[in-house]
N, C-alpha and C positions, 0 to 999 in steps of 0.2 A: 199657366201650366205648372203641375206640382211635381216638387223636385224630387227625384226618387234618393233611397235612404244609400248613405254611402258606404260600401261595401269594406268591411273589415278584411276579406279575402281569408278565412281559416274555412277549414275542413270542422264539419259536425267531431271529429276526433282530436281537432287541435282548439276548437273553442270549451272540448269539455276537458280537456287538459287543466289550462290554464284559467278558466273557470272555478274547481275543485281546487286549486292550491288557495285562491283567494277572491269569494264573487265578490267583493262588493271594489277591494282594489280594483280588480277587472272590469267592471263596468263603469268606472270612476276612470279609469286610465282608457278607457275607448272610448269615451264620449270628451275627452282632454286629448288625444291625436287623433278621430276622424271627426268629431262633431257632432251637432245635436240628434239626429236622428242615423243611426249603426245599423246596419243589417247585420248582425253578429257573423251569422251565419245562412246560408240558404235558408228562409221559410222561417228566420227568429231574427226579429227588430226591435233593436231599442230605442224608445220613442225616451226623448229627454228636453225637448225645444216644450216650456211649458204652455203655448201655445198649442200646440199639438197634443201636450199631455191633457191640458182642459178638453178639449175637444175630444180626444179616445175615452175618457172618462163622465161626462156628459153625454158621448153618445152608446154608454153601455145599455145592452139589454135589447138595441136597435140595429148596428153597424157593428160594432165589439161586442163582444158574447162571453162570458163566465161558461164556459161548457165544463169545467169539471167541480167535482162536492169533495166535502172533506176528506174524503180519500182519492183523489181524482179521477173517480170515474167517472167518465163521460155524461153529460147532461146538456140539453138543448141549449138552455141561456136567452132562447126568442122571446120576444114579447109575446104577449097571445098565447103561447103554453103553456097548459095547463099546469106544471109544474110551478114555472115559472110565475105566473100571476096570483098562483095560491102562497108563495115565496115572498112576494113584494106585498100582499096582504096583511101578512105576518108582519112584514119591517113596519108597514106604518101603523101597526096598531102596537108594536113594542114603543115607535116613538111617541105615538100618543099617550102611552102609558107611564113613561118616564115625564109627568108633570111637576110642574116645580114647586108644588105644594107634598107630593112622594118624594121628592129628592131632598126638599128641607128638612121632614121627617126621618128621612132615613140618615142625616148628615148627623145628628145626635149619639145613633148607633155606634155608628162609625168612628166616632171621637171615643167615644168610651173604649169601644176594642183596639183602638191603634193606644191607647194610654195603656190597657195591659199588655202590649209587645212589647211598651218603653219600659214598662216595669219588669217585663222578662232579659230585655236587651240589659238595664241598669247593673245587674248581677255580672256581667260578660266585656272583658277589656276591647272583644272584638266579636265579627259577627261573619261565619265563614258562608258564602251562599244566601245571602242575604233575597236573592230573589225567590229560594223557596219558601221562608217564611212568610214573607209579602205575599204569595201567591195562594198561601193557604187563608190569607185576611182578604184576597180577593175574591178567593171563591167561597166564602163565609158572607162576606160582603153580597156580591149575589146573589145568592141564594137567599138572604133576608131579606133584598128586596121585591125577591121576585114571590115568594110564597107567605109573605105577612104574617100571620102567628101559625101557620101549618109545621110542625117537625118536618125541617130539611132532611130527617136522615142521613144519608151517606152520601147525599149526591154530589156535593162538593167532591169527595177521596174519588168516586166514579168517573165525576169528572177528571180530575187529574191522571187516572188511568188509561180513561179515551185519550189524552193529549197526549201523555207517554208511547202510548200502543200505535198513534199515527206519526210520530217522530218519523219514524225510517220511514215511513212512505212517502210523506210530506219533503223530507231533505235530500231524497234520491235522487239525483241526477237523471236516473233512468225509466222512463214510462213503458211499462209494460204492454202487450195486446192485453186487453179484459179474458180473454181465453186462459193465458199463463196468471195473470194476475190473482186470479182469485182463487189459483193452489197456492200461494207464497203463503210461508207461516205468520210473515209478519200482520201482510193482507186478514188472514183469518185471526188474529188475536186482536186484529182492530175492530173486526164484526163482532165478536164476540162482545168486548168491551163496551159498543157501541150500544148492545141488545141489554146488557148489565148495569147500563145508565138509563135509557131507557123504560127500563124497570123500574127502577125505583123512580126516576122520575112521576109514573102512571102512579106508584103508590104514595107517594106524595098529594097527588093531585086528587086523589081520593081520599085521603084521611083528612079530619077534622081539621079547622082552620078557617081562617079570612081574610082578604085584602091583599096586597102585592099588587104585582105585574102581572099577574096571572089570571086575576079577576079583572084586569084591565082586557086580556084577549079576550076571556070569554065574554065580557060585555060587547065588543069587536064583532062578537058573532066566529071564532075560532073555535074547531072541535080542539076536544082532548088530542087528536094525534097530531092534527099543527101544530097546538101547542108545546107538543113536546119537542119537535123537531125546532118550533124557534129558541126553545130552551137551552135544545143542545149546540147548535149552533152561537148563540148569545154568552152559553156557558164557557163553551170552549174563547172565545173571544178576548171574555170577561178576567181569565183563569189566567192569564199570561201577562197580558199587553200592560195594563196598570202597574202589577208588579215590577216592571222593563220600565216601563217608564218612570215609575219612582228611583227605582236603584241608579238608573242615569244620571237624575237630576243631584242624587247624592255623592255620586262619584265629580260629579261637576262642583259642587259644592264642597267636596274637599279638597280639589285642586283651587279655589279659589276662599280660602277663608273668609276677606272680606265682604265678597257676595254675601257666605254663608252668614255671617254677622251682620248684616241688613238687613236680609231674611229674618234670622230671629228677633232679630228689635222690633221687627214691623206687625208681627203675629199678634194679632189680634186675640185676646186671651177667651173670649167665650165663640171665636170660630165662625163668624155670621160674618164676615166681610174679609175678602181674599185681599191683601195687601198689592200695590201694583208690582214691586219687586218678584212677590211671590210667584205670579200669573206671567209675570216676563220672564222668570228662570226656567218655569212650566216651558211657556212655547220655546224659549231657545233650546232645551233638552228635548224637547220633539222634532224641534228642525235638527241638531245632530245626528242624533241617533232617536227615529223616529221607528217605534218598536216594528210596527208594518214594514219592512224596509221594501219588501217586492209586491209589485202588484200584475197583475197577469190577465190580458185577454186577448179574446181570437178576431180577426179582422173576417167579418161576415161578407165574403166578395172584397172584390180592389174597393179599396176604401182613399181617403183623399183626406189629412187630418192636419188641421195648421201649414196649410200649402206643401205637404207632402204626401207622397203617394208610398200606400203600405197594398203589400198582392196579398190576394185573396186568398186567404186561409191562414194567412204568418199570423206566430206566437208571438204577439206583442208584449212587451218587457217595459216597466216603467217602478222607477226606483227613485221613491222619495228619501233615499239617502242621497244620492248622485244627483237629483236634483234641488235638495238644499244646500248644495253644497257647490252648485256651480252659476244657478239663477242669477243674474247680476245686479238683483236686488241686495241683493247678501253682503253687502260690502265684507274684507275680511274674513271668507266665509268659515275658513277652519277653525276661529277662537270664538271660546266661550264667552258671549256678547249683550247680555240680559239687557242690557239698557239701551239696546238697538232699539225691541219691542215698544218704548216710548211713544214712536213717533212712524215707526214701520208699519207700512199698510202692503202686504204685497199683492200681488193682480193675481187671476186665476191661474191655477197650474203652478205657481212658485212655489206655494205650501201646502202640503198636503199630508200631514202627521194621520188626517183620518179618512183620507181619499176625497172623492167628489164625485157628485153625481148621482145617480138612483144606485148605485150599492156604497156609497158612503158609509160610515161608520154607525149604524141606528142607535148603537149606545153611549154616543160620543156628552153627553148630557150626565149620564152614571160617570163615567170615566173621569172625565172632570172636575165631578166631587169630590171621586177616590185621589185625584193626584193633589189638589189643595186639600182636602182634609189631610191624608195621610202625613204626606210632606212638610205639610206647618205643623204639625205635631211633633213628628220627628227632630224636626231642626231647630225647634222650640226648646227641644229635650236633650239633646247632642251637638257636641261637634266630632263630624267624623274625617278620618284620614286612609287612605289608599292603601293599602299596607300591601295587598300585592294583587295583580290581573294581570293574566296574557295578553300581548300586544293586541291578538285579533280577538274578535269579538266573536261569539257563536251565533252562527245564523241558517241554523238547521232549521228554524221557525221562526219565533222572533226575534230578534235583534236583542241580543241578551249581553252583558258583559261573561269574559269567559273566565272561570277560576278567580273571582273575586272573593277577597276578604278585605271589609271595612272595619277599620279600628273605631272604636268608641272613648269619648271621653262627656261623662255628662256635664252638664251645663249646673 
C-alpha cells in the first residue's frame, strides 16, 4: 500500500509566503521536519525520497508530464503528441550530434578563447559578476558548435535577450490564466524576443557555411523550423547553466586554496585528459549548487512513485539542491568534499546535476567540455578569492551566486 505524502498543513498563501523569503531554505527545511515526500500544499508535492525521484523522472513523458514551454504555457507533455514526439526527435538527434569526435574538435576552440578571458582577466585585481562574462564564452561556445564556419551573427546577444525577457515569467510565483497572460508586458517582450532570435537564427541557417550541429539535424531528417526551436531551446540551456556551474566550482576553490592547488598542479598542459581532482571538484560543485536546482512535473492521474501515492493532477516538485544535500549517500553533505568523488558511486535519484530520464540534460556531453575546459584553464591561470556575495544565492532561474565579486591573483 503506498504511503500518501505528508501533509505540511499551510494554506496556497502561507506556503507562498514563506517560499518567496527563501525557496530553496524552504524546501530543505520541509523535507528536514516532515520528510521525504511533502505535500507543500493542496495539489504541490515534494517528492525528495530518491527512490521516488528516479521513478517521477524515468517515468516522464508517460505518468509525469512537462505541460509547460519556456514561458509556461501550457503544452500536452503525452507521449504520442504530436508536439511532443517531434520534441523527443529533436533531443535525440542533438545527442547524436554531440559525437566525440565534434567535441574534441571543438575543445581546441574552446581553450584558445577561454585563454583570451585570462588575458582580459590578467589586466583586473578582480572580477565583478563573473558569470556574465562566462555566459557570453558560453553562448559564443555554442554557437560555434552548433553552426561550424557559418557567421553566428548575433544569436548568441538574442539569445541572451530571450533569457533576460523570460526572467520575470520564469521566477513568478504566479501563473496566470493564458487569457490574462498574454496582455502582460512582460509575456509580450518575451514573444517578441523570442520572434528576434528566431530570426536571425532562420538567417543563420541560410547563409553560407558548413558542419556543426546543425548539419547533424538536418542529416536526422529535421526541417529548418525544428531546428530552430531545438536551437532555441539548447541555446537558452547552453547560455546560463555552464557559466553557473563554472563560477560555483571557483567560489569553492577559493574557499579551499589547497584544493585549488591540486587542481593546478594536476592540469594537464595541452588539455586532452581531465585530471581526477579536476572531474571530482566538477561533480562535487554540481552536487552543491547544481545550477538546475528545480525540476517540475505533473502527475497524469493518481500515480504511485517509490511506494508513494501522489493525486492526480499535483505539481510535482523535485530539487536536486535538497536532494544532494540530504541523500544518505552524501556523508557530510554540506562541506566541500572533492575526494568523496574517488570511490562514490551513488544509486539512481541521489544525483542528478542534469536530471534523468527521457528529458535529461541532451547536452550534458557539450557541458562537460565547457566546465573541464573552462575550469582547468582558469585555475591554471589564477588564484581566486571571495571578496564579497550575498548569503543567498539567486534563483530566479538558475542557481546562480548573488552579487559576487572574485578577487584575482595570477599564478
Amino acid at each position: 500500500m503506498p504511503r500518501p505524502p505528508v501533509s505540511a498543513g499551510a494554506t496556497q498563501a502561507g506556503l507562498m509566503e514563506q517560499y518567496e523569503k527563501d525557496r530553496l531554505g524552504h524546501l530543505l527545511a520541509s523535507v528536514e521536519r516532515h520528510g521525504p515526500v511533502v505535500e507543500l500544499t493542496e495539489g504541490t508535492v515534494l517528492v525528495n525520497d530518491p527512490a521516488a525521484v528516479h521513478d517521477v523522472l524515468r517515468r516522464t513523458n508517460t505518468d509525469f508530464l512537462v505541460t509547460g514551454n519556456i514561458r509556461r504555457d501550457e503544452v500536452s507533455g503525452v507521449r504520442g503528441d504530436p508536439a511532443t514526439e517531434a520534441w523527443m526527435r529533436g533531443r535525440r538527434a542533438t545527442q547524436k550530434g554531440m559525437s566525440p569526435p565534434a567535441l574534441e574538435a571543438h575543445r581546441a576552440w574552446l581553450t584558445e578563447e577561454t585563454e583570451r578571458l585570462c588575458d582580459r582577466w590578467r589586466a583586473r585585481p578582480s572580477v565583478a559578476d563573473p558569470v556574465a562574462e562566462l555566459e557570453l564564452l558560453s553562448a559564443r561556445s555554442f554557437a560555434r558548435f552548433c553552426f561550424g564556419t557559418r557567421d553566428a551573427g548575433s544569436a548568441a546577444p538574442r539569445t541572451g535577450d530571450l533569457l533576460n525577457a523570460l526572467t520575470p515569467l520564469i521566477s513568478s510565483p504566479f501563473h496566470f490564466p493564458p487569457a490574462v497572460r498574454r496582455f502582460l508586458p512582460r509575456y509580450r517582450r518575451s514573444v517578441s524576443a523570442q520572434k528576434n532570435l528566431e530570426a536571425e537564427l532562420r538567417r543563420v541557417l541560410d547563409g553560407p557555411g558548413e558542419g556543426g550541429l546543425v548539419d547533424a539535424l538536418a542529416a536526422a531528417g529535421l526541417d529548418a523550423e525544428a531546428t530552430v526551436r531545438m536551437l532555441v531551446s539548447n541555446g537558452l540551456a547552453s547560455y546560463r547553466v555552464p557559466a553557473a556551474a563554472v563560477t560555483w566550482a571557483l567560489v569553492a576553490l577559493a574557499r579551499e586554496p589547497e584544493v585549488s592547488e591540486e587542481c593546478a598542479t594536476a592540469v594537464n598542459p595541452d588539455g586532452t585528459a581531465v585530471p581526477d581532482i579536476l572531474r571530482w571538484t566538477i561533480a562535487e560543485s554540481l552536487r552543491l549548487w547544481p545550477p538546475n536546482w528545480l525540476i517540475l512535473r505533473t502527475a497524469n492521474g493518481e500515480q504511485n512513485c517509490g511506494g508513494w501515492s501522489v493525486p492526480a493532477g499535483a505539481a510535482v516538485m523535485i530539487s536536486p539542491y535538497v536532494v544532494h544535500r540530504t541523500a544518505p549517500v552524501f556523508t557530510d553533505p554540506l562541506t566541500f568534499r572533492p575526494h568523496r568523488w574517488a570511490s562514490l558511486q551513488p544509486t539512481a535519484g541521489e544525483y542528478l546535476p542534469y536530471g534523468i530520464g527521457s528529458r535529461w540534460c541532451v547536452g550534458k556531453a557539450l557541458a562537460d567540455l565547457e566546465l573541464a575546459t573552462v575550469l582547468s584553464t582558469l585555475v591554471a591561470r589564477f588564484r581566486f578569492t571571495v571578496d564579497h556575495m550575498d548569503p543567498l544565492p539567486d534563483v530566479r532561474t538558475t542557481l546562480l551566486p548573488a552579487r559576487l565579486t572574485l578577487g584575482l591573483r595570477a599564478r
